[in-house]
mmCIF file of the N, C-alpha and C atoms, coordinates in Angstrom:
data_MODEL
# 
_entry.id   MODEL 
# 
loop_
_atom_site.group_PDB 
_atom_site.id 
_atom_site.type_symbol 
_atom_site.label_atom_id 
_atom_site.label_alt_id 
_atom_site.label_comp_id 
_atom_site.label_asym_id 
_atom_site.label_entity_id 
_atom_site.label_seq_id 
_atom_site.pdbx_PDB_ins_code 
_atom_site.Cartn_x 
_atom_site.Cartn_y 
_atom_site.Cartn_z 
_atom_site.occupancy 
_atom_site.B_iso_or_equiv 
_atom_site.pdbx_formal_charge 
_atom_site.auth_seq_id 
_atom_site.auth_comp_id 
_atom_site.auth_asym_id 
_atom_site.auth_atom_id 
_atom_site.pdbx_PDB_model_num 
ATOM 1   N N  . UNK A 1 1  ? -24.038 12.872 4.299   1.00 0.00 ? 1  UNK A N  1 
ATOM 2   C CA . UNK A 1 1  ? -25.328 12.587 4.873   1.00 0.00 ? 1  UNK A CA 1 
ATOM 3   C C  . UNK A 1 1  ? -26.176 11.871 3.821   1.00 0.00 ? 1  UNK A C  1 
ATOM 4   N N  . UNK A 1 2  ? -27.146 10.882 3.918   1.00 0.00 ? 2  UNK A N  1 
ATOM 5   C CA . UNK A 1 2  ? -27.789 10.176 3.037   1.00 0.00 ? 2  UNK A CA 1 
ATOM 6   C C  . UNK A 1 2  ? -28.915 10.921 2.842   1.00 0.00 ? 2  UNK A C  1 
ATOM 7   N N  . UNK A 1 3  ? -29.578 10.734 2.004   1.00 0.00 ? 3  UNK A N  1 
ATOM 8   C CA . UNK A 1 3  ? -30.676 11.337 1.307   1.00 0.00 ? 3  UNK A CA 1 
ATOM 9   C C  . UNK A 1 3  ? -31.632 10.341 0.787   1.00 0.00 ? 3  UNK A C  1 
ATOM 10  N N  . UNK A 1 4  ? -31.449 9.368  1.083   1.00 0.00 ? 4  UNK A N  1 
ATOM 11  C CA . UNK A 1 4  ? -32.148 8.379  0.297   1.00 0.00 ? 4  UNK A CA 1 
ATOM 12  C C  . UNK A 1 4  ? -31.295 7.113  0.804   1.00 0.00 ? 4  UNK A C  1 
ATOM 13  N N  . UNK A 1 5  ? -32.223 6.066  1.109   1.00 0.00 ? 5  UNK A N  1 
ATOM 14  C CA . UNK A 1 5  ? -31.911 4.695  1.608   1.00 0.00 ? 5  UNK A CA 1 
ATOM 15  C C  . UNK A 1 5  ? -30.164 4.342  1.149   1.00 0.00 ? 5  UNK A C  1 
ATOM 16  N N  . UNK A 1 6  ? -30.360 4.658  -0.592  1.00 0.00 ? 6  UNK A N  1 
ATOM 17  C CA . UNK A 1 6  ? -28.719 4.137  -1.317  1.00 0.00 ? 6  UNK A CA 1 
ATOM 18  C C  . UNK A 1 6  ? -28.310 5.331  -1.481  1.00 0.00 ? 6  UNK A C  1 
ATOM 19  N N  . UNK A 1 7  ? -28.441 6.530  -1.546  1.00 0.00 ? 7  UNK A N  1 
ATOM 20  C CA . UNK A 1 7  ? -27.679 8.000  -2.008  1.00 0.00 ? 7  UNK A CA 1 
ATOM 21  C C  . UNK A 1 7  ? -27.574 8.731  -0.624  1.00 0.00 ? 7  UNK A C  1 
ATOM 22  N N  . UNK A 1 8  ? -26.268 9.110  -0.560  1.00 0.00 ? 8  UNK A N  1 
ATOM 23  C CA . UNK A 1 8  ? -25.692 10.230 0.127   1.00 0.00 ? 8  UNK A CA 1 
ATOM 24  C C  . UNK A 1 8  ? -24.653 10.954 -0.769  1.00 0.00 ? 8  UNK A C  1 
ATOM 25  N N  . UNK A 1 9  ? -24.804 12.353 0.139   1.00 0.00 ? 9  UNK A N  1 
ATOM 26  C CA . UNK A 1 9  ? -23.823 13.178 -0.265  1.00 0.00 ? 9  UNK A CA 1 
ATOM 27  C C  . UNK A 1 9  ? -22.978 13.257 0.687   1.00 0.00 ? 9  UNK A C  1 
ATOM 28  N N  . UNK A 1 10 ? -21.481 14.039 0.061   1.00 0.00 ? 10 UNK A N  1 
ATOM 29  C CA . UNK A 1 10 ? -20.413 14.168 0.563   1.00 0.00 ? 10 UNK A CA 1 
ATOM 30  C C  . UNK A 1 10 ? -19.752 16.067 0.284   1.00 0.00 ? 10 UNK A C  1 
ATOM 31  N N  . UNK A 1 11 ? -19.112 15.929 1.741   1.00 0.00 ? 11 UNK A N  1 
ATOM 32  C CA . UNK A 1 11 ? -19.038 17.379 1.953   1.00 0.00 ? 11 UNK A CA 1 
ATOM 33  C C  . UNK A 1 11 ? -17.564 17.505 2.276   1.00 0.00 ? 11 UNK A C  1 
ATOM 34  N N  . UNK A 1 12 ? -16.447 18.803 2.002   1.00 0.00 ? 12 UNK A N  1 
ATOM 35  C CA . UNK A 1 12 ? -15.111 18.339 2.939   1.00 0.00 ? 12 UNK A CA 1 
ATOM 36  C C  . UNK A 1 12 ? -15.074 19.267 3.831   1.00 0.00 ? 12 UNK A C  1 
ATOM 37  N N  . UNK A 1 13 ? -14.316 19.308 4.641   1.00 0.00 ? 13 UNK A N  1 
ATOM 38  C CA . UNK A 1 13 ? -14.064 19.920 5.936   1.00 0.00 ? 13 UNK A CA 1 
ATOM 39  C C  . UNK A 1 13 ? -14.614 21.518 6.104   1.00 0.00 ? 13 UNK A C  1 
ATOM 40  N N  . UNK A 1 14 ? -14.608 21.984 4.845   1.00 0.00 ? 14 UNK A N  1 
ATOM 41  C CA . UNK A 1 14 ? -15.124 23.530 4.519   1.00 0.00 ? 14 UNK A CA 1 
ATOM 42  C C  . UNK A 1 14 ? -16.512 23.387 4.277   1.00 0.00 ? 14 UNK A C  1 
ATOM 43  N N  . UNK A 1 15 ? -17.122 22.891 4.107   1.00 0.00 ? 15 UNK A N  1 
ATOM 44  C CA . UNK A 1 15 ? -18.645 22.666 3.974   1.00 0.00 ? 15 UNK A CA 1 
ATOM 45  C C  . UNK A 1 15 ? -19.112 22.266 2.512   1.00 0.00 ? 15 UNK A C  1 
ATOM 46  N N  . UNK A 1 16 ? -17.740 22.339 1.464   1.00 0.00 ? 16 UNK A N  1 
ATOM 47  C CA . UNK A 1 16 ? -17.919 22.334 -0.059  1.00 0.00 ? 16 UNK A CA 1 
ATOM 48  C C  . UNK A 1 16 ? -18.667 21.259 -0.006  1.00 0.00 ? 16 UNK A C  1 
ATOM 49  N N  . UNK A 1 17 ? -19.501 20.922 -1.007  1.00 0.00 ? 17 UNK A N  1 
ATOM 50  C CA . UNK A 1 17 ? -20.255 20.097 -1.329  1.00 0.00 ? 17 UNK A CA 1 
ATOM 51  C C  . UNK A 1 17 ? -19.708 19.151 -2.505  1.00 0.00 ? 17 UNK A C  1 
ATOM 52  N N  . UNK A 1 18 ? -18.870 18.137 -2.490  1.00 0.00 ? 18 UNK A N  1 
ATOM 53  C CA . UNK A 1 18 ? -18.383 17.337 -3.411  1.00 0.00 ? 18 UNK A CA 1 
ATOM 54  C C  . UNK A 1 18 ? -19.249 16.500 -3.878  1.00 0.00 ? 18 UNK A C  1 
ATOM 55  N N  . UNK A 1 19 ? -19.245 15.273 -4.812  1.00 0.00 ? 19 UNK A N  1 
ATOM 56  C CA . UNK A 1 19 ? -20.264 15.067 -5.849  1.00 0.00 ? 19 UNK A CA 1 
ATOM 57  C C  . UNK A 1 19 ? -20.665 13.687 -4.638  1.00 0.00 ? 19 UNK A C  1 
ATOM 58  N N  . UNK A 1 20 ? -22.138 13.303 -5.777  1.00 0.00 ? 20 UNK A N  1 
ATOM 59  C CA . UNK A 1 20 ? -23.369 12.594 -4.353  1.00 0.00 ? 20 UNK A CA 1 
ATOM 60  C C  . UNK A 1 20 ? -22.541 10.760 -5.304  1.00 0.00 ? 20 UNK A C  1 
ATOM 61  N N  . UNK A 1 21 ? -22.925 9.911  -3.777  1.00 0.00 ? 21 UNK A N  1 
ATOM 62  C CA . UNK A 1 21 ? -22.368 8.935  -4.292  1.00 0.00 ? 21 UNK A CA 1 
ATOM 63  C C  . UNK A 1 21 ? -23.264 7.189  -3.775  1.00 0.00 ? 21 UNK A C  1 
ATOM 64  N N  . UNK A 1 22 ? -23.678 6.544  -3.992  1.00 0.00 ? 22 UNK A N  1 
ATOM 65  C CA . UNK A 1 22 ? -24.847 5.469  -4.372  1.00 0.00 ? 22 UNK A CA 1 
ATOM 66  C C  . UNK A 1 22 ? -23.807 4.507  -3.201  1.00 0.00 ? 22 UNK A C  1 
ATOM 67  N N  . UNK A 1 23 ? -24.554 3.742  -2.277  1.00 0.00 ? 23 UNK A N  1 
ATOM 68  C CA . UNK A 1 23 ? -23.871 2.601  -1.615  1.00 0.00 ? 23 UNK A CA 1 
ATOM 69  C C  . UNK A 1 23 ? -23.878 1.424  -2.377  1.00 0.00 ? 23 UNK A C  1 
ATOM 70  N N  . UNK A 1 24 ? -22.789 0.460  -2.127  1.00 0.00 ? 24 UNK A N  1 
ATOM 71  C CA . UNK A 1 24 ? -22.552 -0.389 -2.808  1.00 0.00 ? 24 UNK A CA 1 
ATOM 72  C C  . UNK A 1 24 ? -21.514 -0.399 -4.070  1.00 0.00 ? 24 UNK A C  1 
ATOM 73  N N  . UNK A 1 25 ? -21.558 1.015  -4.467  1.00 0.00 ? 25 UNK A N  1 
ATOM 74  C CA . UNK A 1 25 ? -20.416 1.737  -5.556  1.00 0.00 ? 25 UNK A CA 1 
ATOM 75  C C  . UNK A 1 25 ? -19.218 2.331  -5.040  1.00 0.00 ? 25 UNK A C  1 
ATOM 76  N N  . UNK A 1 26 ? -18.151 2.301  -5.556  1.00 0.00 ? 26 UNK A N  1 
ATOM 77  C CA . UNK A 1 26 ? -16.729 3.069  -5.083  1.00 0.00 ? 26 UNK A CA 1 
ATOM 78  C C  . UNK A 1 26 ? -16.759 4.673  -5.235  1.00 0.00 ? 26 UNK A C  1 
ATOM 79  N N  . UNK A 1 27 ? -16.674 5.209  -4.036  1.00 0.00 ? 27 UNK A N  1 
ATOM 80  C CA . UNK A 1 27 ? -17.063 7.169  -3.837  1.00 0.00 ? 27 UNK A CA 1 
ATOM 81  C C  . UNK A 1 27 ? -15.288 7.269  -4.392  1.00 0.00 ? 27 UNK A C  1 
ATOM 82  N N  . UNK A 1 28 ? -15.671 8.091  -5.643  1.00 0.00 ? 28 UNK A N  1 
ATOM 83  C CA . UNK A 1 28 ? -13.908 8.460  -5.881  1.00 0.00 ? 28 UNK A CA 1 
ATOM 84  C C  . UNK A 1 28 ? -13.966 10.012 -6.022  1.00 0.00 ? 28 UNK A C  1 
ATOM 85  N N  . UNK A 1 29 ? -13.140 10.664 -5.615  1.00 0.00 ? 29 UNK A N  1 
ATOM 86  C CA . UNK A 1 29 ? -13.622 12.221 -5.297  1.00 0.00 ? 29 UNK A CA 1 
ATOM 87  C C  . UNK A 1 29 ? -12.949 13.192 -4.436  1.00 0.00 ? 29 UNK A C  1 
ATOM 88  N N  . UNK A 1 30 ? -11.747 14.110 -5.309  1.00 0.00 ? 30 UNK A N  1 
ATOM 89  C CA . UNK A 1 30 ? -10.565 14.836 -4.346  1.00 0.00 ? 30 UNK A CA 1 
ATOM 90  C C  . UNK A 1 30 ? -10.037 14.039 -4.075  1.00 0.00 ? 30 UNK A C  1 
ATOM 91  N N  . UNK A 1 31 ? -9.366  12.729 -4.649  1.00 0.00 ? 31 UNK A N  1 
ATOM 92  C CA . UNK A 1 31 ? -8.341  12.070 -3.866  1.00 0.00 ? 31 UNK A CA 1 
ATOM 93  C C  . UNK A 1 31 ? -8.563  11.167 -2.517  1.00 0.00 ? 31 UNK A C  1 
ATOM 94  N N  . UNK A 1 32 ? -10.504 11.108 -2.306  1.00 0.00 ? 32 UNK A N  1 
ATOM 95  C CA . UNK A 1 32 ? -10.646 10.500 -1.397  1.00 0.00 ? 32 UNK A CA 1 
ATOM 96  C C  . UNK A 1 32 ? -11.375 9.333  -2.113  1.00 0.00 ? 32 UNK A C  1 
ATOM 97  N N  . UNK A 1 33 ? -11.223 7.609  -1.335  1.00 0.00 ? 33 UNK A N  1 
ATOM 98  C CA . UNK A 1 33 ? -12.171 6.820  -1.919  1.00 0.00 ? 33 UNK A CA 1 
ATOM 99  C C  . UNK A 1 33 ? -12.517 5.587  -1.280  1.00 0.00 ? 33 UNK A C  1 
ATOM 100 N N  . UNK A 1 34 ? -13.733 5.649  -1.258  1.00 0.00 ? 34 UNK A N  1 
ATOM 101 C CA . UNK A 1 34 ? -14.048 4.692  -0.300  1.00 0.00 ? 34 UNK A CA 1 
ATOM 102 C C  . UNK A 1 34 ? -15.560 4.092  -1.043  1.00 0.00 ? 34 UNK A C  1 
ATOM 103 N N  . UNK A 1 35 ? -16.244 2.761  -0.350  1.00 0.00 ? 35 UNK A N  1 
ATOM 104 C CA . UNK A 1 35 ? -17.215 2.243  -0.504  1.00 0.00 ? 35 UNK A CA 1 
ATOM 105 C C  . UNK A 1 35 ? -18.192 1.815  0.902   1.00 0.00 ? 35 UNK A C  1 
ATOM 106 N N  . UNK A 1 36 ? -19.357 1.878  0.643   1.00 0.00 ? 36 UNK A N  1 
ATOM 107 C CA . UNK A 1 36 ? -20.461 2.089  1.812   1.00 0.00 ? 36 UNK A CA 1 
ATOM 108 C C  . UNK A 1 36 ? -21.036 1.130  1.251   1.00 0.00 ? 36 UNK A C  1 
ATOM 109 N N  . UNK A 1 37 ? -21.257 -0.362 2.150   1.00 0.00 ? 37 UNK A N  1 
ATOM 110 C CA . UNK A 1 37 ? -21.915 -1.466 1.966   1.00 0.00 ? 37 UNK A CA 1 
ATOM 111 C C  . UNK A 1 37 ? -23.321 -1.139 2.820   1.00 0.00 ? 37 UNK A C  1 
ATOM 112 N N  . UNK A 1 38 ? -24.726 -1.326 2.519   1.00 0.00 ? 38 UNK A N  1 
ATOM 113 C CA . UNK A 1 38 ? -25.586 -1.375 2.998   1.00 0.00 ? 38 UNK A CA 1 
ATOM 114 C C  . UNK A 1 38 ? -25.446 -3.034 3.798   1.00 0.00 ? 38 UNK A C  1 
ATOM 115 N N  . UNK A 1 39 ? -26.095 -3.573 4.832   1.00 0.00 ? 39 UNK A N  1 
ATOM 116 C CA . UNK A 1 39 ? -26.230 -4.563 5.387   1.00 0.00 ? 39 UNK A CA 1 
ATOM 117 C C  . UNK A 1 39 ? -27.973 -4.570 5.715   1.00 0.00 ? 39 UNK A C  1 
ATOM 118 N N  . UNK A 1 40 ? -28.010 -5.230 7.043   1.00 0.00 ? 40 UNK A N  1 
ATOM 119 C CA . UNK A 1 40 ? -29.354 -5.475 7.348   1.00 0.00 ? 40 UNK A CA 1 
ATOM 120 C C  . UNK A 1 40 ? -30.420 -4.223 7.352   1.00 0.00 ? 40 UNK A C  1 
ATOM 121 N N  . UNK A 1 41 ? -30.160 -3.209 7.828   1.00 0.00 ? 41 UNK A N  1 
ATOM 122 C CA . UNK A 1 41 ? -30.854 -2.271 7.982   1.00 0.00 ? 41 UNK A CA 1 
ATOM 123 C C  . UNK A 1 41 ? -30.746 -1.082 7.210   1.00 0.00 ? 41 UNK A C  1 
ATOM 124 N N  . UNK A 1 42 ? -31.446 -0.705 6.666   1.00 0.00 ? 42 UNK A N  1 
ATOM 125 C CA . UNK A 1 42 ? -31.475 0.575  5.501   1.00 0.00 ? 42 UNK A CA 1 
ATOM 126 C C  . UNK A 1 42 ? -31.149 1.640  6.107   1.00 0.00 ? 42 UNK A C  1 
ATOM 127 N N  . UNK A 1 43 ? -30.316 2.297  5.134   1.00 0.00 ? 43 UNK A N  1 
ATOM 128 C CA . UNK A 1 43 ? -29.917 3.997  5.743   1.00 0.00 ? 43 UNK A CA 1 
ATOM 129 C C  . UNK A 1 43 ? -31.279 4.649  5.506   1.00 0.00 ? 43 UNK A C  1 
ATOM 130 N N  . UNK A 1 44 ? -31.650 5.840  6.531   1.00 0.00 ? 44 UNK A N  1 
ATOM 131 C CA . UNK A 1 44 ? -32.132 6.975  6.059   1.00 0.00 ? 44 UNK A CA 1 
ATOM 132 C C  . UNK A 1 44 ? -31.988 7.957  6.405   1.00 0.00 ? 44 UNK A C  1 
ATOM 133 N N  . UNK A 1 45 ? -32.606 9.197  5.338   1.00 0.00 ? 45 UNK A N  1 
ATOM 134 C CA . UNK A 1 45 ? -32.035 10.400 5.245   1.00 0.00 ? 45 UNK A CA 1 
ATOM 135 C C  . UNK A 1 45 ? -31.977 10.809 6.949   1.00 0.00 ? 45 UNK A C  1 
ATOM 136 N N  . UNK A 1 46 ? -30.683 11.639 6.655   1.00 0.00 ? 46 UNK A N  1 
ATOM 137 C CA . UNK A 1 46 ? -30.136 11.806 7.845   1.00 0.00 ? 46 UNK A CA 1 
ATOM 138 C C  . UNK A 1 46 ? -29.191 11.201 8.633   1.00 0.00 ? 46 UNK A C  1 
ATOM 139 N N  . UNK A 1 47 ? -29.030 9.751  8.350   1.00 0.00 ? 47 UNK A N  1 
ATOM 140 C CA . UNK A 1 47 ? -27.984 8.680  9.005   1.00 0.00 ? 47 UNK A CA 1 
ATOM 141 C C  . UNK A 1 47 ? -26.928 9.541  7.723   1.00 0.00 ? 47 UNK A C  1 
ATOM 142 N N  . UNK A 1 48 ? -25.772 9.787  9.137   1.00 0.00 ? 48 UNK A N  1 
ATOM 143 C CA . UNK A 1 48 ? -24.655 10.260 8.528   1.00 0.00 ? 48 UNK A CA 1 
ATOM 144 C C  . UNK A 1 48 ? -23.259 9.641  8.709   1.00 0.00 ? 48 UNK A C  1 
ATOM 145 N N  . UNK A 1 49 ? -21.834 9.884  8.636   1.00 0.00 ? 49 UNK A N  1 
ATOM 146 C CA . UNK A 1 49 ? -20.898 9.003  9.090   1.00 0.00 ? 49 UNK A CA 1 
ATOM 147 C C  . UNK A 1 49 ? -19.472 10.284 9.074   1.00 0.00 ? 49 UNK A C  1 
ATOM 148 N N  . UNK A 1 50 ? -18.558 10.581 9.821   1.00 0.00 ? 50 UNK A N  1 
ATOM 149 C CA . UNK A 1 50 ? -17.440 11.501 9.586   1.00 0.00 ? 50 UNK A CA 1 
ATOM 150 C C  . UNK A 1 50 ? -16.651 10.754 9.582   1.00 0.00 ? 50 UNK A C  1 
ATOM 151 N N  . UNK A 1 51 ? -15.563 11.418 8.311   1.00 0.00 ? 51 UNK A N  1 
ATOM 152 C CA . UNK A 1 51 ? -14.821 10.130 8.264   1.00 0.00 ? 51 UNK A CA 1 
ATOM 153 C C  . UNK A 1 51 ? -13.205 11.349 8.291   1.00 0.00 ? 51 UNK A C  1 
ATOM 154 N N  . UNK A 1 52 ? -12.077 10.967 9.289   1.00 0.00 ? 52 UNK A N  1 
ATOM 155 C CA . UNK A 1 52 ? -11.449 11.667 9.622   1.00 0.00 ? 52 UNK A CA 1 
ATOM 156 C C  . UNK A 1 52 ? -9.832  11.373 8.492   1.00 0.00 ? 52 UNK A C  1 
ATOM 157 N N  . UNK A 1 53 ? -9.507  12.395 7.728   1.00 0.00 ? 53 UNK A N  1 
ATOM 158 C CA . UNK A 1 53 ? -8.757  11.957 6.672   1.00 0.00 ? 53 UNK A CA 1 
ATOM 159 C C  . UNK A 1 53 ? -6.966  12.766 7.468   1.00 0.00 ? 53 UNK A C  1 
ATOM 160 N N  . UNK A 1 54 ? -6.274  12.344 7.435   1.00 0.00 ? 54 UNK A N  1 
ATOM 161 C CA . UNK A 1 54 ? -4.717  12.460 7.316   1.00 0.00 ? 54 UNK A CA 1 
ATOM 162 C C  . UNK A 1 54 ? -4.027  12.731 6.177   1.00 0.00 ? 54 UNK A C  1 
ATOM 163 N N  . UNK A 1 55 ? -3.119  13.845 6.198   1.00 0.00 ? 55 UNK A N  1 
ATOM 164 C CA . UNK A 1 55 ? -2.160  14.002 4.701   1.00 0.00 ? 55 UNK A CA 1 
ATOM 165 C C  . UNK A 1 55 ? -1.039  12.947 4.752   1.00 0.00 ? 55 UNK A C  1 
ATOM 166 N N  . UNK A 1 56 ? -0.508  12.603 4.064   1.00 0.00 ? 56 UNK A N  1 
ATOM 167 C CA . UNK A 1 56 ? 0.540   11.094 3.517   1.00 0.00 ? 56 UNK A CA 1 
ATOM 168 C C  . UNK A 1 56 ? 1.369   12.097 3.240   1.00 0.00 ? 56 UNK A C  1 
ATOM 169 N N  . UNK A 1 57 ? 2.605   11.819 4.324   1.00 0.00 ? 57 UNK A N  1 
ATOM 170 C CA . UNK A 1 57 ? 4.218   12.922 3.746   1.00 0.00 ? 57 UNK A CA 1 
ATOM 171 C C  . UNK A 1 57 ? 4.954   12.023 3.700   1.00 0.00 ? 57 UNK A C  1 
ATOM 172 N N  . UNK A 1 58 ? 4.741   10.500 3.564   1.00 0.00 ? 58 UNK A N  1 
ATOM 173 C CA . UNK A 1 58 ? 5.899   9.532  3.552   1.00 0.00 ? 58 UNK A CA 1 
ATOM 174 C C  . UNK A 1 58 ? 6.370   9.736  2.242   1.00 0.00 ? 58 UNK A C  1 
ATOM 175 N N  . UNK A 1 59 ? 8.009   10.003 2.208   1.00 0.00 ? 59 UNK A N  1 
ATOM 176 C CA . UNK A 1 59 ? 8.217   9.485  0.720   1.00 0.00 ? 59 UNK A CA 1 
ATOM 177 C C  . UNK A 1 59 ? 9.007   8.442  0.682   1.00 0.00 ? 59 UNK A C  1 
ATOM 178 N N  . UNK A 1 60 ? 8.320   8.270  -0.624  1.00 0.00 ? 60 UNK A N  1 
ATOM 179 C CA . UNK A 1 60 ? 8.512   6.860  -1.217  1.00 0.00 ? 60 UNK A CA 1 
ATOM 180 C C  . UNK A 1 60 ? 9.766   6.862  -2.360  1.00 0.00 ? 60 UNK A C  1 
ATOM 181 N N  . UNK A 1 61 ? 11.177  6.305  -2.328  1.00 0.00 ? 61 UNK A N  1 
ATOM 182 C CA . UNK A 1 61 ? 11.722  6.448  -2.794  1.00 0.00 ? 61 UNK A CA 1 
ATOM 183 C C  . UNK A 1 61 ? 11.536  5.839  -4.371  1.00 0.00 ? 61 UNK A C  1 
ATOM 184 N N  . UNK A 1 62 ? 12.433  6.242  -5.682  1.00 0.00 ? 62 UNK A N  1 
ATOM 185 C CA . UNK A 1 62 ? 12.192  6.216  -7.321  1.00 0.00 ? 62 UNK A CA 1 
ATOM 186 C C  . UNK A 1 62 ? 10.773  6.078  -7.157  1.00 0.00 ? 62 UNK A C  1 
ATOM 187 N N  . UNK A 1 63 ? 9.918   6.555  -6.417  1.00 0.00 ? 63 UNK A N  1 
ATOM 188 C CA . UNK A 1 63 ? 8.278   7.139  -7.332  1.00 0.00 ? 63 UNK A CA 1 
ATOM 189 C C  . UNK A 1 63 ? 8.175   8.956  -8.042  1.00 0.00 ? 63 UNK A C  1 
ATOM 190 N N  . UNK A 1 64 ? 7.530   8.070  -8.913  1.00 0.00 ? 64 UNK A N  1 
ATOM 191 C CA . UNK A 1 64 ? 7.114   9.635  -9.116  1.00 0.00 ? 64 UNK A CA 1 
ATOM 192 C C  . UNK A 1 64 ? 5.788   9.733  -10.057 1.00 0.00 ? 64 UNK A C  1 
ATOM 193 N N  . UNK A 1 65 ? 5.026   10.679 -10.448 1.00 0.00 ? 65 UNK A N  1 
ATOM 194 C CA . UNK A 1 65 ? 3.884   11.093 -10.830 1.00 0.00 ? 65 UNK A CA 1 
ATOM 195 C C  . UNK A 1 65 ? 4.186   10.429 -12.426 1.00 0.00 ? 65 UNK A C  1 
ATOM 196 N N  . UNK A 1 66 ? 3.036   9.999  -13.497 1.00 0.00 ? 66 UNK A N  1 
ATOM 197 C CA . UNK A 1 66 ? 3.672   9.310  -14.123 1.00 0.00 ? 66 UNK A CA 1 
ATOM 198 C C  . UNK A 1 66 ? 2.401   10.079 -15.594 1.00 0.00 ? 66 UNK A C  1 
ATOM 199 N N  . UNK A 1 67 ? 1.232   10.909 -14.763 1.00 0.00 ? 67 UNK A N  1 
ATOM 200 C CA . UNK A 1 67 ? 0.567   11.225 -15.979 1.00 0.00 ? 67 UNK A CA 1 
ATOM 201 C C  . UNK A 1 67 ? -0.374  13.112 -15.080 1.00 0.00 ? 67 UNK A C  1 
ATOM 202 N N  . UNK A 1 68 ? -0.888  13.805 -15.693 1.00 0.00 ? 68 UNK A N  1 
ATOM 203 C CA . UNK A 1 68 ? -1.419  15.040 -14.976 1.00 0.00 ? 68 UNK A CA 1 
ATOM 204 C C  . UNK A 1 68 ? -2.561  13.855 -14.315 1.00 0.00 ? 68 UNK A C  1 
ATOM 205 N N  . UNK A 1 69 ? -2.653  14.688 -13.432 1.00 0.00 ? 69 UNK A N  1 
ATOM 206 C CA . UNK A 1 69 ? -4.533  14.545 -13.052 1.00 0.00 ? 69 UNK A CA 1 
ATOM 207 C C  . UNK A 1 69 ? -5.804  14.283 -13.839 1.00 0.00 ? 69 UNK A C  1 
ATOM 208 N N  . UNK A 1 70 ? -6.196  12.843 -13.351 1.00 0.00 ? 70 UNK A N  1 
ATOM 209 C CA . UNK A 1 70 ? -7.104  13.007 -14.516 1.00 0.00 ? 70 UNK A CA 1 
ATOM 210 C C  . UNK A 1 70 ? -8.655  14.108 -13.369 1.00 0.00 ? 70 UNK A C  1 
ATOM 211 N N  . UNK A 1 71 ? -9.586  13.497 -13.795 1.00 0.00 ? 71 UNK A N  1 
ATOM 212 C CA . UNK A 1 71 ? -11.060 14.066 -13.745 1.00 0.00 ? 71 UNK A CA 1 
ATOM 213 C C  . UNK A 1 71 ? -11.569 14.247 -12.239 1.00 0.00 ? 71 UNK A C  1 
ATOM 214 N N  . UNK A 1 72 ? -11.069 12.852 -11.394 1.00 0.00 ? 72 UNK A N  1 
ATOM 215 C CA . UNK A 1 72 ? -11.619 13.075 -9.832  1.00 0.00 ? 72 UNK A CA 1 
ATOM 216 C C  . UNK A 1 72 ? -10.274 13.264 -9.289  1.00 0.00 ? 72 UNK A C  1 
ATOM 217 N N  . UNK A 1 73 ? -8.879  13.594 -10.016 1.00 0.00 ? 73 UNK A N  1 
ATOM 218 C CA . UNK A 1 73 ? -7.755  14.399 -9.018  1.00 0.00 ? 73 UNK A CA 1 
ATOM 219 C C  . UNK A 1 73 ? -7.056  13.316 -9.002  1.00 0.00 ? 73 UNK A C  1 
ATOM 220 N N  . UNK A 1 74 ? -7.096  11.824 -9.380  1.00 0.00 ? 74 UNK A N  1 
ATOM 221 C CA . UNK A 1 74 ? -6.115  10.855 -8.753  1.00 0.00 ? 74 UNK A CA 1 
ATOM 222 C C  . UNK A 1 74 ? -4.986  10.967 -9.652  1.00 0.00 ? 74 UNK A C  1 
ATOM 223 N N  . UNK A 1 75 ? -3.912  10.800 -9.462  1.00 0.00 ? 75 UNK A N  1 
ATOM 224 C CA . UNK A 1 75 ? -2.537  10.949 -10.324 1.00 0.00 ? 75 UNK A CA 1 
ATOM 225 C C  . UNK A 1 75 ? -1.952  9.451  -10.049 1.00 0.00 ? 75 UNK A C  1 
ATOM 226 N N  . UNK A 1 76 ? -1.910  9.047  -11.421 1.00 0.00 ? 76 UNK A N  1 
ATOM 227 C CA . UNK A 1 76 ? -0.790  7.797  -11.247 1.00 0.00 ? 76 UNK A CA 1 
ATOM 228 C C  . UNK A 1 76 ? 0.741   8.024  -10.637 1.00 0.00 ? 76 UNK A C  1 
ATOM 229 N N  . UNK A 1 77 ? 0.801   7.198  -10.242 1.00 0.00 ? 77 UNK A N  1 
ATOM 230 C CA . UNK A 1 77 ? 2.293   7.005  -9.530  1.00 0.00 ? 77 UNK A CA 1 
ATOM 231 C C  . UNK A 1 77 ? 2.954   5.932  -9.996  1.00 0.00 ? 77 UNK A C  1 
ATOM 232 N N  . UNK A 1 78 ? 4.117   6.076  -10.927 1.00 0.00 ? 78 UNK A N  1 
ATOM 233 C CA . UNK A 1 78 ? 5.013   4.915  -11.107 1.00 0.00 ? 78 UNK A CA 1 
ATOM 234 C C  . UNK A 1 78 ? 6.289   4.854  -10.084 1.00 0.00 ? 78 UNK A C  1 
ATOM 235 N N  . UNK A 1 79 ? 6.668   3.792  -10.388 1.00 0.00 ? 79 UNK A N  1 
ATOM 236 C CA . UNK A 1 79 ? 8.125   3.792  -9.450  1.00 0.00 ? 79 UNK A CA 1 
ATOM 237 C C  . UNK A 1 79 ? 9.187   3.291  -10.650 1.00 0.00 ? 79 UNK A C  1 
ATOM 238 N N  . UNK A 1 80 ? 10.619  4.008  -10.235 1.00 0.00 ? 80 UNK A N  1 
ATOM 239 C CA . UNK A 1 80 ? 11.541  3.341  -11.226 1.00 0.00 ? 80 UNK A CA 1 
ATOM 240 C C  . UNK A 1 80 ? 12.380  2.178  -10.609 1.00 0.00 ? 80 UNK A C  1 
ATOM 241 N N  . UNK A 1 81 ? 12.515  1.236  -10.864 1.00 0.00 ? 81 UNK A N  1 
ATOM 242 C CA . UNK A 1 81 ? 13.660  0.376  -10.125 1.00 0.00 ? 81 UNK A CA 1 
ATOM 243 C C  . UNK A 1 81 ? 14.738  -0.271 -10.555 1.00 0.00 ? 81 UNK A C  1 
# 
C-alpha cells in the first residue's frame, strides 16, 4: 500500500511486513522483485496493487546454487556445461 505519492510498503501473504520500497527503484525482498513506474497520475496513500506470486519447481538441468544467500535472500545460480 503507498504511503506517500513515491513510497509504499510491502506485506506477504501472512500480513508480515517486509521492507518499504520508493517507485521508480527495483523492490528486491524475499526473493521477490519488481519495479513501480509512476506515470501521469500520482499514487496516493492508499492506492494499493496485489500482486499474485507462484513457486518455480522447474528444474533446470547442471544448475546449481553457486554462493549462501546473500542479505535480501537471492542466491546465485550457476550452471555447469
Amino acid at each position: 500500500m503507498f504511503s506517500a505519492a513515491t513510497k509504499f510498503d510491502v506485506s506477504d501473504p501472512n500480513g508480515d511486513e517486509l521492507k518499504s520500497g520508493v517507485t521508480g527503484t527495483a523492490y528486491t525482498a524475499n526473493g521477490l522483485t519488481f519495479t513501480i513506474t509512476a506515470r501521469g497520475t500520482a499514487f496516493v496513500a492508499t492506492d494499493s496493487f496485489t500482486v499474485s506470486v507462484t513457486q518455480n519447481t522447474i528444474e533446470v538441468p547442471k544448475a546449481y546454487f553457486a554462493n549462501e544467500a546473500d542479505s535480501d535472500s537471492n542466491v546465485e545460480v550457476a550452471f555447469n556445461i
